[in-house]
N, C-alpha and C positions, 0 to 999 in steps of 0.2 A: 699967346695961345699955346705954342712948344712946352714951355715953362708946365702947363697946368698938365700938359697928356704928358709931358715927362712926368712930372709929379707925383699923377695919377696913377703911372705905369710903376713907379717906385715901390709904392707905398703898397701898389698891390700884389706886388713881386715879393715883398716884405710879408703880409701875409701867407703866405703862399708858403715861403721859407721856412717860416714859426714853426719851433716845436710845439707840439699839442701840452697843454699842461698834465700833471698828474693828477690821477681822481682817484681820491681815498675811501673805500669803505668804513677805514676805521685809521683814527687817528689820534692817538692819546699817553698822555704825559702823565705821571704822577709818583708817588711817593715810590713807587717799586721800581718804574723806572720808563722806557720808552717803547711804544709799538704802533706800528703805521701800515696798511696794507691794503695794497691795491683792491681796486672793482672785478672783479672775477672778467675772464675773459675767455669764449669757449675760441679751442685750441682746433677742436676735433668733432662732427657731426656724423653720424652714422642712420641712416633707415633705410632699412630691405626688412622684405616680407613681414609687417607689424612690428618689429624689432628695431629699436635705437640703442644709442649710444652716446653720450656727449663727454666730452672731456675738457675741462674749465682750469684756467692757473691765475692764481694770483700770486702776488712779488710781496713778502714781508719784512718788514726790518725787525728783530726785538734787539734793542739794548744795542745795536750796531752791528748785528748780527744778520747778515741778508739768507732770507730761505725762499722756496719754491712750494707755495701750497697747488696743490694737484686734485681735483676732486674730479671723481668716474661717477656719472650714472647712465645706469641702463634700464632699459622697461621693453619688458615683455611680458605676453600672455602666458607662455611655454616657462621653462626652468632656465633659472638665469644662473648660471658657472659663476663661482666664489673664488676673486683671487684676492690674496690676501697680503697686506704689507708686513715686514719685519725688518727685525735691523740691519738682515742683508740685503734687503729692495734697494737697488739702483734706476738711477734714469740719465738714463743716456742720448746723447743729444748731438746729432753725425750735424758737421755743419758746412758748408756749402763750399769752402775752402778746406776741405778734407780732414778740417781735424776733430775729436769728438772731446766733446766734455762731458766729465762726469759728475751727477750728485747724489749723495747718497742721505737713503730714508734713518731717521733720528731713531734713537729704541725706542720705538711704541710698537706691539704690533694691530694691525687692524683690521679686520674683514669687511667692514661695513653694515650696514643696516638695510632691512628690505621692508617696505611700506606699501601696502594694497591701493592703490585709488578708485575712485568712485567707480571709472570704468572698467574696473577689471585685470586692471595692470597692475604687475608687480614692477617696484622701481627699487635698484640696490644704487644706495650712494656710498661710495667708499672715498674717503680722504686721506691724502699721505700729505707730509711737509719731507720736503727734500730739502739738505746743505749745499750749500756752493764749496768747491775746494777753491782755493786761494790763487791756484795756478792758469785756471781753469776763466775766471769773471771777464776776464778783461776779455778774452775768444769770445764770448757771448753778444762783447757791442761793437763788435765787427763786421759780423760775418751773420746773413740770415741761417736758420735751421732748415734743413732738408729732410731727414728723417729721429721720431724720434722711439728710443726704445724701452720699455720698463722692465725690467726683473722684477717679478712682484716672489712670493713664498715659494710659488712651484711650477712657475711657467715664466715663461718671456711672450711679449706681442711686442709689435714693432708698429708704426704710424706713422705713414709719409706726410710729410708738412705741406701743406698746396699754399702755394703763394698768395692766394685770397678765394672765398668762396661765400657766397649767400645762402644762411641759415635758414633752411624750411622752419623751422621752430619759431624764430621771430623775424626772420626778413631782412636781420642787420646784414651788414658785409663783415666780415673779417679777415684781419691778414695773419695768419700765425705764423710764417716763415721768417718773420720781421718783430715777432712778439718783444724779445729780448732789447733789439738794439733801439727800440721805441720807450722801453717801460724800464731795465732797471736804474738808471738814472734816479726814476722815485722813489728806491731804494738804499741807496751807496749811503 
């Protein structure tokens, strides 16, 4: 009877331990070459006064190449502020052991798009793809994130990372201060 609650206790300890597998949106081979990338994962939730905000990343690989896709949207009734990516947009990433990494946005520049919905909202989705520097990946699956910050065209905002929080939006949990040392793994 030992034998079997040991067993028991083993095997569910073992689970418990398991990393979670990787969940691909997109994953594909072919004659030009290789790209694979993460499920989107919101980072960031915002609502005061009819105004949100959500902030989603997914982890790419192209060709062996690991990037940071970043997509903002916002919805409001009111005027919603255009920040814009260029190829000096940074994102900056202070991590919980004092050191910051940095990645920086590819030449594309981008504003984003704004789309009416049915009720009345305007919604701006703006996407950036950030670089890893070289120096920089390995700090990422160490250490969780505490604050994160973007230089976009013409302003800075900053985003404190909360160690988990439940999304009015859909209910999930999330943990974004741990995003990195969970997820780029399905990237390298």
């Amino acid at each position: 009877m030992k034998q079997i609650i040991t067993t028991a206790i083993f095997l569910f300890s073992l689970s418990i331990m398991a990393q979670k597998p990787c969940e691909y949106s997109v994953n594909v081979t072919d004659s030009i070459g290789t790209y694979k990338e993460t499920k989107e994962y919101m980072i960031s939730e915002k609502n005061f006064a009819g105004n949100a905000s959500y902030i989603y990343y997914s982890l790419a690989n192209t060709d062996g190449t690991p990037s940071l896709n970043v997509q903002l949207i916002q919805k409001s009734k009111g005027f919603i502020k255009v920040n814009c990516f260029d190829k000096n947009s940074k994102l900056y990433l202070q991590l919980n052991n004092g050191k910051i990494v940095t990645l920086v946005h590819i030449d594309q520049e981008n504003c984003g798009t704004t789309i009416r919905d049915a009720k009345g909202f305007d919604n701006r989705v703006n996407s950036g793809v950030f670089l890893f520097l070289k120096d920089n990946f390995e700090e990422l699956k160490k250490s969780p994130v505490s604050l994160m910050r973007i230089k976009y065209l013409t302003e800075t905002e900053d985003y404190v990372m909360k160690k988990e929080f439940k999304s009015e939006l859909n209910n999930e949990i999330y943990y974004p201060e741990t995003y990195f040392i969970e997820n780029l793994k399905c990237v390298e």
